[in-house]
N, C-alpha and C positions, 0 to 999 in steps of 0.2 A: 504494500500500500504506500503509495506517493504521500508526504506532509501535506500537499496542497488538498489531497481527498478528506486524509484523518483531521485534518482541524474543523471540516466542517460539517466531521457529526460530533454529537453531545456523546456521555458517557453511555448515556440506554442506548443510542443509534448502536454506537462500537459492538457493545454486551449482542443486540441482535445480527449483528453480521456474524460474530464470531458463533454464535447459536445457530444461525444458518448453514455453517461451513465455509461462507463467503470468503469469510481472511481469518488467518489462526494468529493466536494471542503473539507467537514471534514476531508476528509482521506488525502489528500495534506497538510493541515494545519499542524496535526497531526505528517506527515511525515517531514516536515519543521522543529518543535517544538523537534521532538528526534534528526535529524538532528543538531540542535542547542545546546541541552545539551552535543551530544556526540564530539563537535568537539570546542565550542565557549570556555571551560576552558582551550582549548590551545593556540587558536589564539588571543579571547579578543575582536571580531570583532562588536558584537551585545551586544549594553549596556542596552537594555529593550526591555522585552519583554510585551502583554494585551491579554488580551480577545477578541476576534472580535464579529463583530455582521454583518459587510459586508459579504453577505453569496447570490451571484451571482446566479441567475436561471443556469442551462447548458446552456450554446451558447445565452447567452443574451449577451454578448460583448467580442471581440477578445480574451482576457487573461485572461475570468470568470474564478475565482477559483484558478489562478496561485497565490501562496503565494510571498508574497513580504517585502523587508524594505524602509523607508526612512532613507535618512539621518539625523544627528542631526543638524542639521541647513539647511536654503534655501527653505523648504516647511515645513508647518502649518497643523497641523489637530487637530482638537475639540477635547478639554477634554486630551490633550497629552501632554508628555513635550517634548519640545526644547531647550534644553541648550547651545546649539553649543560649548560644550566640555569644556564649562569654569565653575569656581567656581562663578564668577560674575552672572552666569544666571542660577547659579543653581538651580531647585527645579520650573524654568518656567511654565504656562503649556500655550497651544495657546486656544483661546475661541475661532476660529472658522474656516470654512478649507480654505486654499488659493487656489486661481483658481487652481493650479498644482495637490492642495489635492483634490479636485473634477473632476480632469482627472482623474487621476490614479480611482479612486471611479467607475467613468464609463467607463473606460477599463476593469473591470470586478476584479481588483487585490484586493486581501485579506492582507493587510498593519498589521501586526502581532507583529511588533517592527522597533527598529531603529538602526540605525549601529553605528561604531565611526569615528568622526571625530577632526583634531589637536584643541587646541582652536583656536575659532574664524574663522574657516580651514585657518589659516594664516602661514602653515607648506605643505612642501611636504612629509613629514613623518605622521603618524597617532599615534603621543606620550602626551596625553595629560595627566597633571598632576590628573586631575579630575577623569580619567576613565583606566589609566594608558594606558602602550601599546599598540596597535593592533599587530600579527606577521604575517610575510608571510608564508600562508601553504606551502609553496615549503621549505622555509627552518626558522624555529622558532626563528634565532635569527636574522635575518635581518628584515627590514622594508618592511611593505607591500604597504609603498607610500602615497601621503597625497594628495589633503586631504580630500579625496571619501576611504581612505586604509579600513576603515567597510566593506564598501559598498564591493572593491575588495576583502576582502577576505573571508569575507561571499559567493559572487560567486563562486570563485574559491574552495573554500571548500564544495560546496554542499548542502549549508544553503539554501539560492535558486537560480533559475536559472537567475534570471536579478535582479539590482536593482537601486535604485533610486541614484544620484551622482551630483554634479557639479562641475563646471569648470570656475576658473578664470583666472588660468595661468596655467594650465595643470593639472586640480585636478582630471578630466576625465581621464587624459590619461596616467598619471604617475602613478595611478595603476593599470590602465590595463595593461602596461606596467611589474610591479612588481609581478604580480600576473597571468600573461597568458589570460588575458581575451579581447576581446571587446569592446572598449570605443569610439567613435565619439562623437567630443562637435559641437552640430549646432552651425548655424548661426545664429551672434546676431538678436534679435527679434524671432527668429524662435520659441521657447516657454516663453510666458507670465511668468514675476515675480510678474505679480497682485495679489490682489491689494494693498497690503502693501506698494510694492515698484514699482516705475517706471524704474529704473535699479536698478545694483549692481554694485558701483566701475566706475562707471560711464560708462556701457555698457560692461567691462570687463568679466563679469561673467553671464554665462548659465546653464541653466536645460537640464539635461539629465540622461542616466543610463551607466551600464557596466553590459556584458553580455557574456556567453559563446557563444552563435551564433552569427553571425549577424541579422538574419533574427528578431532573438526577440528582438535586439536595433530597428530595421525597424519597427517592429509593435508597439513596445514604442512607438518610438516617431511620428509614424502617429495619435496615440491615444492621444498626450501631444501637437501638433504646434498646432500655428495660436495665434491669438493676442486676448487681450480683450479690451474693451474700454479704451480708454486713454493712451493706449501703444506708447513710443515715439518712438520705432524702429519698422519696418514692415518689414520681410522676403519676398520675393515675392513667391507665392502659389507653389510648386512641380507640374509639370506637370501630374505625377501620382503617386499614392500611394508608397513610399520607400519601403512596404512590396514587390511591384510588380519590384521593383529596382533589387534590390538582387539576382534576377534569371535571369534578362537581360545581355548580352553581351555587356562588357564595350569599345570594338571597340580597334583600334591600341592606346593607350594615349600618347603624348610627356610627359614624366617625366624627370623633373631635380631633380641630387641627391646634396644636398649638404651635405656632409661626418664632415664637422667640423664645433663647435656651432660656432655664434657671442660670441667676448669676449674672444678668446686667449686660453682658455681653449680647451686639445683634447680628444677627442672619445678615451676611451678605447680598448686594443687589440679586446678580446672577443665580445662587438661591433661592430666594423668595419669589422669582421669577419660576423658577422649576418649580416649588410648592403651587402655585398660581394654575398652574399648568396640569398638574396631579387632580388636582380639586376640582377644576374643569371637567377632568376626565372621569371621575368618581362620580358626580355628578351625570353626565354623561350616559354613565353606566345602570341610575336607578339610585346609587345610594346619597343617604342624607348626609349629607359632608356641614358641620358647623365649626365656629372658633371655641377651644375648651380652656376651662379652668382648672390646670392641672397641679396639685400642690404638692410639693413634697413631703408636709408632715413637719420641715425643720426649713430654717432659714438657709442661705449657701453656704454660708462661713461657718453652720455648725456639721453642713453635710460633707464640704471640705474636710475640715478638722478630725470628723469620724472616719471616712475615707484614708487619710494620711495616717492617722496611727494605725488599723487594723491592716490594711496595704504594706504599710515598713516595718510592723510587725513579723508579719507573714516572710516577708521580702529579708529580714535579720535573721531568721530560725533557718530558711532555705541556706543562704549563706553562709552560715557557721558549719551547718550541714555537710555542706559541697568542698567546704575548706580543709574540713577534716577527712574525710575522702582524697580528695589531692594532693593534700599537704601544700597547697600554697599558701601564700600570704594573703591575705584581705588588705589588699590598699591598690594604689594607684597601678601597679603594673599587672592587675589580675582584673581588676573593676575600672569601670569608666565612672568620671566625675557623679553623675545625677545618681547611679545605684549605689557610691562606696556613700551617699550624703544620704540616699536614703537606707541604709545599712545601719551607718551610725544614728539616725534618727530614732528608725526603728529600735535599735537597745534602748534608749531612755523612755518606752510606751512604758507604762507601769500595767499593772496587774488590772487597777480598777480603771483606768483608760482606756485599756481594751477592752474590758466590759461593757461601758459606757457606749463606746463605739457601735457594739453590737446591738445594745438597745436603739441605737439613732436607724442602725440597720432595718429593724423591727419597723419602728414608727415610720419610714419611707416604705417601706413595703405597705403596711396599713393604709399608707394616704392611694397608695398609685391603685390599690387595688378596689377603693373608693372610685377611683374614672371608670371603672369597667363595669360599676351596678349604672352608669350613665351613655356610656357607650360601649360598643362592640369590642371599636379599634380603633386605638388613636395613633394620629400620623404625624409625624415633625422630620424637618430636612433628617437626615442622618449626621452630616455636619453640617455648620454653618458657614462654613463658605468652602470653594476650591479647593483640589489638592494643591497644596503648598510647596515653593520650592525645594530644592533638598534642601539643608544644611540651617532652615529657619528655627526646627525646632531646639538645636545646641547654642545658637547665639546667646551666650550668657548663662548658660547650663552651669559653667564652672562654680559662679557665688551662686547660687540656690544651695536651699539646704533640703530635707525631705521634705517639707511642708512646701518649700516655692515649687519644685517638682512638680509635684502632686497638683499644684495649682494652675501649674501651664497644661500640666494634660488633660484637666476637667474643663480649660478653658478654650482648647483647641476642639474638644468632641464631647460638650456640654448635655448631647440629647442622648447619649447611647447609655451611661455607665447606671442612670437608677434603675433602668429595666432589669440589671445585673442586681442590684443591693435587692429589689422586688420581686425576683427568683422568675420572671414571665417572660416568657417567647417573646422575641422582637426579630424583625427582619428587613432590612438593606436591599431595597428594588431598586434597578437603573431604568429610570424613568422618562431621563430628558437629559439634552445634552446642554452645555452652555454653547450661546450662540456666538460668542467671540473669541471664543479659545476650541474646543471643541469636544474640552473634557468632559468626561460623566458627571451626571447628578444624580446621588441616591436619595432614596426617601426610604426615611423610617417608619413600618407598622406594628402596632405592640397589642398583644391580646392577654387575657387574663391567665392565669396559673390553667398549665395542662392543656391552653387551648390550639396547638400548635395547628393543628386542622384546619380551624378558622383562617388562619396567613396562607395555609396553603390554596386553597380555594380562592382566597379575595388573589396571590399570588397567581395562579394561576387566570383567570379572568384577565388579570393585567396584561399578563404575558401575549396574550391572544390580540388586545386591544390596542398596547401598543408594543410596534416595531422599534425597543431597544437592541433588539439584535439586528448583523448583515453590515453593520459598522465596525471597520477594522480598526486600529492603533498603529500610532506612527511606524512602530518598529515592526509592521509586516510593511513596511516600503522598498525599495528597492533590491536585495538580491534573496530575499527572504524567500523560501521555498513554497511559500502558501499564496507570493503575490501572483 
């Protein structure tokens, strides 16, 4: 199979040809692997590449044969390394797979390499010192979002059609977002972090992918839910299969739009322009689209504040952890500026501050789950403005301490991270593009606990309605195999 044929099916297209007998999973890989040399020295998106030996019968499982990456941290697989982007973990390798590596195993996917991620993904940009840049194929000197940006721009470029990503504060969505693609972060518990961990961040952070369809997030992630032993959150079961979501009619939805983040900060022109546009088309569609009232339960400087201690909390225990395993040092030649500040930040959280923390947790989850006795599904840009050049988000990284950190990432992607502390599905649809630059604009939909179904359907409708796909990225131009 030519790159020019494989990039322009989705992952279920691929899974049916190889179920056919059409093309065997070598010729996918293959296709994947030129894919990768002819586009990864611009973008920077895939830091390693192996050998596979997973090599799927035809139609022994939904996505046999479909090539794939993980990420560099959040899932384990035998004999591999994970370094989660840092010098501290450099050189890791995992001894054996974690429940998620043994989904993906029997969904049929051929795991081939791994993408990049910030260190530690404690960035919403994908810059880490380790592995240098990731760029957005839409345009090479901006960011392609953090801290899944591998994983999105490997996508979006045609490396493969879905790939593996997580999400703590919007690591899901803020490149799909940057990058034009696909992202839904389930509902807490809805896919297992066994058995390493019982959460991440203390429930903050999910498994999931970014995808050019949706229908291949849908079959992801019906192939990755459900809990393992000892899981302390539980999802309640789908009704039916998300793949069969997708195609159903999502009915008239009450949506409240709220147009401006918490925290003072406002949605750019081009933006507000895309929202404009969305709502139009919701409308359009049958459904009630109004302006919402959406509270957080606490003011920003206190949801800030609770954020930064239980984040560098999390973020101090990981690293002492990783240090003592490696035997390196914790400072400047292991860590870059913003993690060793929030490192140290994190050791001074006291006992009862983290507690504290978790209570402010509690009461934003209570407020947000108040909008959804009002509405279905409520919608806000994804971010509030463009993806941003590279290298904006380090301007001045150095004096921050954990707390300023904490406070340029909540102010750079202000709409994604309560969905995370409210434990509810939310999802990143590329909806529109900007009309003077040419980049994508995501919009965010957020439904209530367990309702992942509900996105999928309004997602799907969308999908159908409007043509965000058939638009390519700068970096298929010129000797690119798929121009």
């Amino acid at each position: 199979m030519q790159v020019a044929e494989y990039v322009s099916f989705d992952a279920v297209g691929l899974a049916e040809l190889v179920a056919r007998g059409e093309v065997a999973p070598a010729e996918l890989e293959a296709a994947a692997r030129e894919a990768t040399r002819a586009v990864n020295p611009r973008i920077n998106a895939v830091v390693e590449t192996w050998p596979t030996d997973d090599r799927p019968a035809p139609g022994s499982a939904p996505l046999a044969g479909v090539p794939f990456l993980i990420k560099d941290i959040g899932v384990a697989m035998a004999g591999r390394r994970m370094e989660l982007g840092s010098r501290l973990a450099e050189g890791h390798v995992a001894g054996a797979d974690s429940s998620l590596m043994r989904r993906f195993r029997r969904a049929g996917l051929v795991t081939f390499g791994r993408s990049a991620t910030p260190e530690m993904a404690y960035s919403n940009t994908t810059e880490p010192v380790l592995y240098g840049a990731t760029r957005n194929p839409w345009d090479l000197a901006r960011s392609a979002g953090g801290s899944s940006g591998g994983a999105g721009a490997a996508v979006a470029a045609g490396v493969v059609p879905l790939a593996h990503a997580t999400d703590a504060a919007g690591s899901i969505r803020i490149p799909a977002a940057c990058n034009g693609l696909f992202g839904l972060k389930p509902t807490r518990g809805r896919v297992s972090m066994g058995p390493g961990f019982d959460e991440v961040f203390n429930g903050l952070a999910v498994q999931g992918s970014v995808s050019r369809t949706v229908r291949d997030s849908a079959v992801l992630l019906d192939q990755i839910r459900g809990p393992e032993p000892g899981d302390p959150y539980y999802a309640p079961e789908p009704s039916r299969p998300y793949a069969e979501e997708v195609t159903r009619h999502p009915g008239a939805l009450r949506i409240g739009v709220l147009a401006q983040p918490w925290g003072g900060h406002r949605t750019t022109a081009p933006v507000t322009d895309a929202l404009s546009r969305t709502v139009r088309l919701l409308e359009s569609l049958g459904h009630q689209v109004e302006e919402a009232e959406v509270g957080l339960g606490v003011d920003w400087e206190e949801f800030l504040l609770a954020g930064a201690r239980q984040w560098s909390a999390n973020l101090a225990a990981s690293i002492d952890e990783l240090a003592a395993v490696s035997g390196r040092p914790i400072d400047s030649s292991t860590l870059e500026p913003p993690i060793l500040a929030g490192y140290h930040y994190g050791q001074q959280v006291s006992g009862a501050q983290f507690v504290t923390a978790l209570e402010v947790r509690n009461r934003v989850a209570r407020s947000l789950a108040r909008s959804f006795d009002a509405y279905d599904v409520l919608l806000t840009p994804t971010l509030p403005e463009l993806p941003v050049p590279l290298g904006t988000h380090a301007e001045g990284a150095e004096a921050l301490d954990g707390l300023g950190w904490l406070r340029r990432l909540f102010d750079i992607s202000p709409f994604t991270v309560a969905f995370n502390v409210a434990g509810t599905p939310a999802m990143s649809v590329p909806l529109a593009a900007d009309a003077g630059t040419g980049l994508p604009v995501g919009m965010q939909f957020a439904a209530g606990y367990g309702l992942e179904g509900r996105l999928f359907r309004l997602a799907g409708q969308l999908e159908q309605a409007s043509p965000w796909s058939g638009r390519t990225p700068a970096v298929w131009a010129g000797d690119h195999p798929a121009h």
